[in-house]
Steps between C-alpha positions, in 0.01 A plus 500: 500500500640858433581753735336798520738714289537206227084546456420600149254824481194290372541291805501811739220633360311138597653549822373836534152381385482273796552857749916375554664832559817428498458411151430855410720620676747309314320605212562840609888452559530312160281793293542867664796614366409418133107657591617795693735570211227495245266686735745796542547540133137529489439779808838633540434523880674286741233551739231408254680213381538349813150588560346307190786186598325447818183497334567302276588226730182587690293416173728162428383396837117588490442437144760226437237328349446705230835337411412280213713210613461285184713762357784446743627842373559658815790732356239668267242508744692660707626757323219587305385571843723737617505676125087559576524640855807685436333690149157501742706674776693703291170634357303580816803702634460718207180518520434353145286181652158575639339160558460389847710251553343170674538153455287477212758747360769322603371130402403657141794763435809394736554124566520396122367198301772349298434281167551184536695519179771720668811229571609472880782690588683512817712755623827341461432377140425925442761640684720291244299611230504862572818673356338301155220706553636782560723517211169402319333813629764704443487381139175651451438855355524785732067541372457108567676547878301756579174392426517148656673751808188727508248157471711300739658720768248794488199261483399747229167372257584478098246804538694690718820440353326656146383791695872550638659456164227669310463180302228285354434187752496275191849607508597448830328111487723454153881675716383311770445163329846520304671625796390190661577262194877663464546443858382114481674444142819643659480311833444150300828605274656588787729210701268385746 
């Protein structure tokens, strides 16, 4: 039988299904640097981000069965996640969300529903993958960046990233789309 530490994530997440809490906090040691790093991106506030980590852990352990576990793509889960409350967060401290939030909100808008079709991923397998991402990403056209920047990190709509550029959405679907193809095309050429 494993130890503790040598548990994979899926098998945390069961743990943490059956109320263990030392299995999210190991969950926690094992996933907040990579989080918090993608949450401060997001706010640029320390004290937010540390803010929206805790609470994201606090939804992991009420809602942890909203985790789809046939998926056993707790890496994605998770940081789709933190990407939702931190853009959610990021929003309401600027004022630019005004929807209540509750946990209706939260069940339809925060703790995501992943496709079954995505492949699981854990975080070892992407930190290993990363620098071929982002040499990928970098790859892309300063326009193709900074689109999938505004959609992903500024949780900006196609229709609000049109209103920002002052361009048709049509547009924005068709940068976003080939942004999204380059990026995949390059990653699959890529050495991984």
């Amino acid at each position: 039988m494993p130890t503790e530490i040598e548990l994979t994530d899926f098998e945390l997440m069961q743990k943490i299904a059956a109320k263990d809490s030392k299995s999210l906090e190991l969950l926690y040691d094992r996933y907040s640097p990579v989080l918090y790093t993608l949450i401060h991106k997001i706010v640029r506030s320390r004290g937010v981000a540390e803010e929206v980590l805790a609470d994201i852990f606090l939804i992991i352990w009420k809602k942890y069965y909203m985790f789809d576990m046939s998926t056993e793509n707790v890496y994605s889960w998770l940081i789709m996640l933190a990407r939702n409350k931190a853009v959610d967060s990021k929003k309401r401290m600027y004022g630019q969300m005004t929807i209540e939030y509750s946990d209706n909100y939260e069940d339809e808008k925060i703790v995501p529903l992943l496709s079954k079709e995505i492949d699981p991923l854990d975080l070892n397998t992407a930190l290993e993958i990363r620098p071929h991402i982002d040499k990928a990403f970098h790859t892309l056209t300063d326009a193709q960046r900074y689109v999938l920047n505004l959609a992903y990190y500024e949780g900006m709509s196609e229709t609000e990233i049109a209103e920002r550029l002052k361009i048709p959405v049509q547009t924005v679907k068709t940068k976003i789309r080939i942004a999204i193809n380059n990026l995949k095309n390059l990653i699959r050429g890529s050495s991984l």
